[in-house]
matplotlib code that plots the C-alpha trace (Angstrom):
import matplotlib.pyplot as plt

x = [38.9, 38.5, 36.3, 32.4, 31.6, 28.1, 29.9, 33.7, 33.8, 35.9, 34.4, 34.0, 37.7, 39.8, 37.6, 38.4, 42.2, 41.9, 40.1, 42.6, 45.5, 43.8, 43.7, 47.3, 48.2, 45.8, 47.2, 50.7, 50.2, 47.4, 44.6, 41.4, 39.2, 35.7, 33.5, 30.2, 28.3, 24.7, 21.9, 18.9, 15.3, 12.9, 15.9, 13.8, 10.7, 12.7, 13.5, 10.4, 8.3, 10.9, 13.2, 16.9, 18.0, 16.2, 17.9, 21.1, 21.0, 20.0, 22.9, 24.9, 23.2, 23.5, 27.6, 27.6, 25.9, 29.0, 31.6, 30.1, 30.4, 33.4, 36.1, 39.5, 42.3, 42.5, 38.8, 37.0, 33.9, 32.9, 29.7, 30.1, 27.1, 23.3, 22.7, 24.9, 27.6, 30.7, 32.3, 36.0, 37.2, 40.7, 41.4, 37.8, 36.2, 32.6, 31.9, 33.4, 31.7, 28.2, 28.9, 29.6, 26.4, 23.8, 25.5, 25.3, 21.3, 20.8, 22.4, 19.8, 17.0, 16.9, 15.2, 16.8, 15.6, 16.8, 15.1, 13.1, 11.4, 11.2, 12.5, 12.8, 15.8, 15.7, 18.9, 20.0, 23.7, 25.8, 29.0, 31.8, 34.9, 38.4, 39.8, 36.5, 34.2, 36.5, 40.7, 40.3, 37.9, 35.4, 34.5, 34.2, 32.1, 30.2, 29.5, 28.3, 25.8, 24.3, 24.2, 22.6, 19.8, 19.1, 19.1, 16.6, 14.6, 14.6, 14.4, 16.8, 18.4, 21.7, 23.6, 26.8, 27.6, 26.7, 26.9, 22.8, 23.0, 25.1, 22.6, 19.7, 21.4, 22.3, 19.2, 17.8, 19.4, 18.1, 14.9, 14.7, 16.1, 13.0, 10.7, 11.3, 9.6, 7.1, 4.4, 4.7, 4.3, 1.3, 2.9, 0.9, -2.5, -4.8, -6.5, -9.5, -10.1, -13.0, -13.4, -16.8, -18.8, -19.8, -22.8, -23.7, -25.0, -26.0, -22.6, -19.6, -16.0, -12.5, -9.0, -7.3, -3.4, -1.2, 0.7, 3.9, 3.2, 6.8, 8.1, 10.6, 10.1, 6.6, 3.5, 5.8, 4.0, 4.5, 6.8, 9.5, 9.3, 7.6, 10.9, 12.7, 10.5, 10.4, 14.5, 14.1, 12.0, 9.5, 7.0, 5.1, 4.3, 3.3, 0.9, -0.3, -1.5, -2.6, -4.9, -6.1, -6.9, -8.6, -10.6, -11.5, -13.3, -14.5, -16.5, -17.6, -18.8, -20.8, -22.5, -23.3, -25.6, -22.9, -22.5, -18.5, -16.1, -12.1, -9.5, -5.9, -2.4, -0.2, 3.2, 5.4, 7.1, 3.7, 2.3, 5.4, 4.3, 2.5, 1.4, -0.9, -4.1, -4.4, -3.6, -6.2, -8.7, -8.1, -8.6, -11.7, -13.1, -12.3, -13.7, -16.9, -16.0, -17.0, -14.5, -16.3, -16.5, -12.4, -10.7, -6.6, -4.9, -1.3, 0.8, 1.6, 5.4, 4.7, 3.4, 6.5, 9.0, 7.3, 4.9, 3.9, 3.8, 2.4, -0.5, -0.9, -1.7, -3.8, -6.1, -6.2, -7.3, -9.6, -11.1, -11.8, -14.2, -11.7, -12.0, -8.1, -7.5, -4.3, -3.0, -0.8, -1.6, 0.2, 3.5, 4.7, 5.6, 2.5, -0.6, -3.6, -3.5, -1.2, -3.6, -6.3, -4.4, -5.2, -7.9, -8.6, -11.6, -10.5, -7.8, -6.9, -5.1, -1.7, -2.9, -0.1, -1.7, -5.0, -3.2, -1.9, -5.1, -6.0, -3.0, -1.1, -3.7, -1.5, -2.5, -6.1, -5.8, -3.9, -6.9, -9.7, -7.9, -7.4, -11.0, -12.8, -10.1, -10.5, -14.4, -14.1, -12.3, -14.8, -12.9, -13.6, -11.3, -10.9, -8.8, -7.0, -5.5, -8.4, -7.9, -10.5, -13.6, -12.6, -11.0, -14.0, -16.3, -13.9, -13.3, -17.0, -17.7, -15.0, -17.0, -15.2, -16.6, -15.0, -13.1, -10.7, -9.3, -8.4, -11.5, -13.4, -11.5, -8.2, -7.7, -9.9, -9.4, -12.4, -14.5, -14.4, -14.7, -17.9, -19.7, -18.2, -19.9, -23.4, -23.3, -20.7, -22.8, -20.8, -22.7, -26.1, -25.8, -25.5, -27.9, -30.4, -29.0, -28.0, -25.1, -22.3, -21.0, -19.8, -22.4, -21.0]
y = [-15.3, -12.5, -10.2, -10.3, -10.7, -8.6, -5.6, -5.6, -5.5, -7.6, -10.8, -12.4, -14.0, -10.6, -9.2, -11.4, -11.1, -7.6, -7.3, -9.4, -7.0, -4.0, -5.4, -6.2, -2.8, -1.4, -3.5, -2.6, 1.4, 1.5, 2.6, 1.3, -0.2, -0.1, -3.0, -2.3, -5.2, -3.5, -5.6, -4.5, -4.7, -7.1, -7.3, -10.8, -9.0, -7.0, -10.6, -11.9, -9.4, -7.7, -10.3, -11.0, -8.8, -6.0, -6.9, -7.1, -3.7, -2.2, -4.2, -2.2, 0.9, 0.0, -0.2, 3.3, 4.6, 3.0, 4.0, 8.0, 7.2, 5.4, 6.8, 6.3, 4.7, 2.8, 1.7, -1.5, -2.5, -5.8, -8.0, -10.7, -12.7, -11.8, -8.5, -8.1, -5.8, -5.2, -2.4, -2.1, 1.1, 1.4, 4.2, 4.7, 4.9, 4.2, 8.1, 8.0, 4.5, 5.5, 8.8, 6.6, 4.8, 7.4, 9.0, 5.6, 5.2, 9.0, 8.2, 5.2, 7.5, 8.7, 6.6, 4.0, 3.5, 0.3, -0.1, 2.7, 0.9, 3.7, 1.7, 2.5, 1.1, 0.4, -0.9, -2.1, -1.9, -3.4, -2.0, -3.3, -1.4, -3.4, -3.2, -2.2, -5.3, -7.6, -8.5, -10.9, -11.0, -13.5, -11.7, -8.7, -9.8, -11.8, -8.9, -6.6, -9.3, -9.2, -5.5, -5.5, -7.6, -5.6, -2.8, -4.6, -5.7, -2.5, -0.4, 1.7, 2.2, 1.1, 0.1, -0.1, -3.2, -3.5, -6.4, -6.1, -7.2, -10.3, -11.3, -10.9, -13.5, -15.8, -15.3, -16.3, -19.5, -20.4, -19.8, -21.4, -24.8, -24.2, -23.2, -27.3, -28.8, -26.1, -27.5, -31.0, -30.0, -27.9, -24.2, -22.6, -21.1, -19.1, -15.8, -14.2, -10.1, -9.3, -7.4, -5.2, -4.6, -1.2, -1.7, -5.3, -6.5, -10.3, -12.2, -11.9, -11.8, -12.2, -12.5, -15.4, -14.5, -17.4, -16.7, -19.2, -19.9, -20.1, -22.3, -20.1, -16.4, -16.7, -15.4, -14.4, -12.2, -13.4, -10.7, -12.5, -15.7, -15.4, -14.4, -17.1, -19.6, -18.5, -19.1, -22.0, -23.4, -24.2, -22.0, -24.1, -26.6, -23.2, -22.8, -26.1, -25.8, -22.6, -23.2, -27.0, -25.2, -21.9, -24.0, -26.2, -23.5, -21.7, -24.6, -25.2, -21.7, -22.5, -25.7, -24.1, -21.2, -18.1, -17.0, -16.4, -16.2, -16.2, -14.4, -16.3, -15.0, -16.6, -15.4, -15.2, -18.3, -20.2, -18.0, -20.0, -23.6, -25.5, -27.8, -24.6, -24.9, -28.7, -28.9, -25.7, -28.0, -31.6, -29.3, -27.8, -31.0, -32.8, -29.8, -29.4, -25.6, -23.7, -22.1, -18.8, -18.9, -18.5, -15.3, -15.8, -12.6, -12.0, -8.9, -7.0, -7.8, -11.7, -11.2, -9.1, -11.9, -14.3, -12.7, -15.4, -18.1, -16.3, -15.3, -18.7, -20.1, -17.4, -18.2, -21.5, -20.7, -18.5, -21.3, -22.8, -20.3, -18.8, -15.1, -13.1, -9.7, -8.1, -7.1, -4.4, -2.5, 0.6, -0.4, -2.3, -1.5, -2.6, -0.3, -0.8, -1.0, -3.7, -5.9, -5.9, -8.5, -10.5, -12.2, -10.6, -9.1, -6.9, -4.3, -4.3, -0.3, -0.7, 0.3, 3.3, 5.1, 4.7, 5.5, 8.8, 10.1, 12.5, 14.5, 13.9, 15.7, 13.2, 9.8, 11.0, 11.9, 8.5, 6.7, 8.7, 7.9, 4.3, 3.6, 5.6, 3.9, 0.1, 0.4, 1.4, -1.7, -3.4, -4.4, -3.8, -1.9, -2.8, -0.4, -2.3, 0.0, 1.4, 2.7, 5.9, 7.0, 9.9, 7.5, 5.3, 8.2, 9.3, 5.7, 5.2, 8.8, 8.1, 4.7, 2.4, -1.0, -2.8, -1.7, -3.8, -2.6, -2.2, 0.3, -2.7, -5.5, -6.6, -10.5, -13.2, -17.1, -18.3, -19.0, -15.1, -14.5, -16.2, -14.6, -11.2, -11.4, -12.4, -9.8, -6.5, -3.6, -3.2, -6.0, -5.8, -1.4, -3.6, -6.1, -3.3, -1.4, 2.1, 4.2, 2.6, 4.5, 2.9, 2.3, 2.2]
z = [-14.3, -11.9, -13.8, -13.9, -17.4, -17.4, -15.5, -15.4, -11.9, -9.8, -9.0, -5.3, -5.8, -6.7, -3.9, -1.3, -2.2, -2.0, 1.2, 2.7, 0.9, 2.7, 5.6, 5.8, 5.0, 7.4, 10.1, 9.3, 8.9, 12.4, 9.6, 9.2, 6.4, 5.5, 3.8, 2.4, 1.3, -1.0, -2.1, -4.1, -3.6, -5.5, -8.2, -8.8, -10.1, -12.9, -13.5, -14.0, -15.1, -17.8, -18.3, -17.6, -20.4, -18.5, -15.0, -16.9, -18.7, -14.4, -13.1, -15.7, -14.9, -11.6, -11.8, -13.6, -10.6, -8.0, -10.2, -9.8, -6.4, -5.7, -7.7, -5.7, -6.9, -3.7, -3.8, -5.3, -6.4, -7.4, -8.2, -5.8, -8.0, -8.5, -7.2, -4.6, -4.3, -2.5, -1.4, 0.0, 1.3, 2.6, 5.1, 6.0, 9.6, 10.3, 9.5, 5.9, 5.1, 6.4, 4.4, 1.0, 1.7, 1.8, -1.1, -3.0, -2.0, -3.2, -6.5, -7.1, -6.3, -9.7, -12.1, -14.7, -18.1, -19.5, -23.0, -21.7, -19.0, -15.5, -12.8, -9.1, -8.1, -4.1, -2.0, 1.5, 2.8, 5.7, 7.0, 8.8, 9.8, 10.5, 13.2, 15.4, 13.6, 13.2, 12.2, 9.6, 5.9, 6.7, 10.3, 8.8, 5.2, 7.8, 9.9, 6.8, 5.7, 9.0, 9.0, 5.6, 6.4, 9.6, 7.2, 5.1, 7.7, 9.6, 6.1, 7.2, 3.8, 5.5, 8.7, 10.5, 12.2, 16.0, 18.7, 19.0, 15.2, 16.4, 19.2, 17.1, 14.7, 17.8, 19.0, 15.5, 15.2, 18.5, 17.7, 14.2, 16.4, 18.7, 15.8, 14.4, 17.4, 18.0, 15.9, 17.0, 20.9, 19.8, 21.2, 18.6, 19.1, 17.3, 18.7, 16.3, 15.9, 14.9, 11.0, 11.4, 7.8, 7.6, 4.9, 5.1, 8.8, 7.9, 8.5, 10.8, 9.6, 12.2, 11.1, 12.8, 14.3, 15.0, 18.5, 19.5, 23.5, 23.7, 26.2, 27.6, 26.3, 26.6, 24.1, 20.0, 18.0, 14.4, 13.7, 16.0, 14.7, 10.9, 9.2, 10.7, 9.3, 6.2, 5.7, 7.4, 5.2, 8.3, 7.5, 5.5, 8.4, 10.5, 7.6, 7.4, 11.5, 11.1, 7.8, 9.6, 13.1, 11.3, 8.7, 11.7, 13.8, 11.4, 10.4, 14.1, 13.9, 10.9, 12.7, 15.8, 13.7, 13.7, 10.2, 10.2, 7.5, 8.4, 7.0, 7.2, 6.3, 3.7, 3.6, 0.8, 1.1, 1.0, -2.0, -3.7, -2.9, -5.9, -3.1, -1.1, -3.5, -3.1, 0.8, 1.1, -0.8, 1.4, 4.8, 3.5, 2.2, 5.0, 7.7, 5.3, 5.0, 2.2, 0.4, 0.3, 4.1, 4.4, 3.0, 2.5, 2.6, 1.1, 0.9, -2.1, -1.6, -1.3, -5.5, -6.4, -5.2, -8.2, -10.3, -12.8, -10.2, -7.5, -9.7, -10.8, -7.3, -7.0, -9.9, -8.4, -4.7, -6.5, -8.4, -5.5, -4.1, -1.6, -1.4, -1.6, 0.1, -0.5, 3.2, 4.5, 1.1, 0.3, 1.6, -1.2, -4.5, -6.7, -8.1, -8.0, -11.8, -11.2, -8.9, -11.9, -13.1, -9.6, -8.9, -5.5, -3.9, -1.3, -0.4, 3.5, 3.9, 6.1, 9.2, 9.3, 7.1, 9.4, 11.8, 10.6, 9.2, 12.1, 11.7, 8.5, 5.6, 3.1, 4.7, 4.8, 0.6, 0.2, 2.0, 0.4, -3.3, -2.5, -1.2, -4.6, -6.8, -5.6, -5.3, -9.0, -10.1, -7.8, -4.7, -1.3, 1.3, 5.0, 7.6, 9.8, 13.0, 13.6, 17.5, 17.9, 17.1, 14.9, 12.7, 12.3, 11.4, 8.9, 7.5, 7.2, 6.0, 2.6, 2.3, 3.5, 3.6, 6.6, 9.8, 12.1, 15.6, 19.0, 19.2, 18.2, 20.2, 20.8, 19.1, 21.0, 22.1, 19.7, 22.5, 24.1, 20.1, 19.6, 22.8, 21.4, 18.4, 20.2, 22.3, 21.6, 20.8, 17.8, 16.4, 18.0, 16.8, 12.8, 13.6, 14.3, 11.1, 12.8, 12.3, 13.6, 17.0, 19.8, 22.8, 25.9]

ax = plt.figure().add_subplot(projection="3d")
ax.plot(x, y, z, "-o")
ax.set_aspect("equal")
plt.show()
């Protein structure tokens, strides 16, 4: 009753008893105790792509690895469910425990091959220390769950407990309460940047950004408020008012004689909804928008959490006329043998790769490969982060088809938007089809 059947490990019942045994001793001897709390990467996608067999056989690998590690009598590991692991160390300062854990994340670096399958096994871990992180289990399991998710959300690989950590999740569940009223008092708003075509000059493209005018902390990027949503559950409503308000202007656009498509983000969580094709197809219907006027772009990591289902809504916005980008590419795990299997159109490069291309000879290879290899399965590629001249030459010299950046504008209120495109020289230098350089 104590035992994980698939591993052998101690289950979350013989670990929470001996946590609390090591504890004891620790506080009767003036010694310390480390807790390290390890959860994998996109253990769902060996799921659903391989099958559970598959994930079984890694979590058994997986436990191999640990064991190589952790080898003291005094030490446990156990499976507390899933793929999550736990760690106790007695005797161990911060320095030992941080120690452990990059010694654990080296021995995953090197591939596993479960029924000869090569997987790349990826991992995040939290650590809390007693007496410095707390006296007592459930402080200290709590605190190394919020250090592993600041380790996954940071990538950091792994990460030792601090107060900032605790704020952050204070901070959080303020935010989330705030976050449930924020749609119906309208605090969100929608700013457009501009996406310039580097070969076609007939139409205008912008990517619309949803901002939270936050009452009290002022104008939230979606980075500070996105993630939250998305545990919450609240981020489909977000969705819903950003896809209504988007669809909306675009189609104004359309009626008052500009030729604009939108791009709109869909995050993970919405990629998930059976519900998203339908609602996309009532707003569009009831905006008169043509589906091949809005581009919805999703990140390679918002596939890998769902494979089958996430293609399936896919086909479906796609059967609608909806154009699909694949945003933030290069950061995730997928290949771009992998996205044949998507219906998507166009490949938007992470803009840290753009960014690097001046200086880093590797970024500029990884952009050059990525542009001649997606053009040859027939997709288009957009740079995003593009921020100087020198870039933009070099994007449009490897043949890039679209560019999107602070060198061309900062993200507009749709009115300043609208009089942009009318009137920047980076449109009126396309209109009048000559190279592309900026005109001051």
């Amino acid at each position: 009753a104590h035992r994980d059947a698939l591993t052998q490990l101690p289950n979350r019942i013989l670990c929470n008893d001996r946590l609390d045994q090591a504890i004891a001793s620790a506080e009767r001897n003036h010694t310390q105790v480390a807790v390290l709390l390890m959860d994998l990467d996109h253990f769902k996608y060996v799921n659903d792509t391989l099958g559970h067999p598959i994930g079984d056989l890694m979590l058994q690998a997986i436990t191999s690895r640990l064991e190589g590690v952790v080898k003291r009598h005094s030490d446990t590991i156990a499976r507390l469910g899933g793929d999550e692991f736990a760690i106790i160390l007695p005797g161990d300062d911060a320095i030992a425990a941080q120690n452990v854990a990059k010694t654990i994340l080296q021995s995953l670096e090197l591939p596993m091959l479960p029924e000869g399958h090569n997987l790349d096994v990826r991992a995040s871990i939290g650590i809390a220390v007693y007496p410095e992180h707390g006296n007592e289990r459930t402080t200290l399991l709590r605190h190394a769950d919020v250090a592993m998710y600041a380790a996954k959300r940071n990538k950091l690989g792994y990460a030792l407990w601090n107060e900032d950590y605790d704020e952050y999740s204070r901070r959080r569940l303020v935010l989330m309460n705030d976050l449930r009223r924020a749609v119906d008092r309208d605090e969100f708003t929608l700013l457009y940047q501009p996406k310039v075509l580097l070969k076609r000059v007939n139409e205008y493209h912008v990517e619309a950004l949803v901002r939270w005018r936050h009452p009290s902390r002022g104008l939230l990027m979606p980075s500070d408020f996105i993630t939250f949503a998305e545990q919450s559950g609240y981020v489909r409503a977000i969705t819903q008012w950003v896809l209504a308000h988007a669809i909306a202007q675009c189609a104004k656009w359309r009626n008052d004689g500009l030729p604009m498509h939108v791009s709109i983000n869909i995050s993970a969580h919405d990629l998930m909804d059976v519900e998203l094709p339908d609602r996309f197809a009532a707003l569009l219907e009831r905006r008169r928008c043509s589906a091949d006027w809005i581009t919805l772009e999703i990140t390679e990591s918002a596939i890998l959490d769902d494979p089958n289902h996430g293609i399936r809504n896919l086909e479906r916005l796609s059967a609608l006329g909806s154009k699909l980008a694949i945003d933030d590419y290069g950061t995730g795990y997928s290949s771009l043998a992998y996205l044949r299997r998507l219906p998507v159109q166009e490949l938007k490069l992470d803009k840290s790769f753009i960014v690097g291309m001046k200086g880093d000879t590797s970024d500029s290879l990884i952009v050059r490969s990525t542009i001649d290899l997606a053009h040859s399965l027939g997709l288009s590629v957009a740079a995003e982060g593009v921020e100087d001249q020198a870039t933009l030459e070099g994007l449009r010299a490897l043949g890039c088809d679209a560019v999107q950046g602070f060198l061309l504008s900062p993200p507009l209120e749709a009115t300043a938007l609208a009089e942009w495109m009318q009137g920047s020289a980076w449109t009126r230098t396309l209109r009048d089809a000559v190279g592309l350089r900026r005109v001051v």
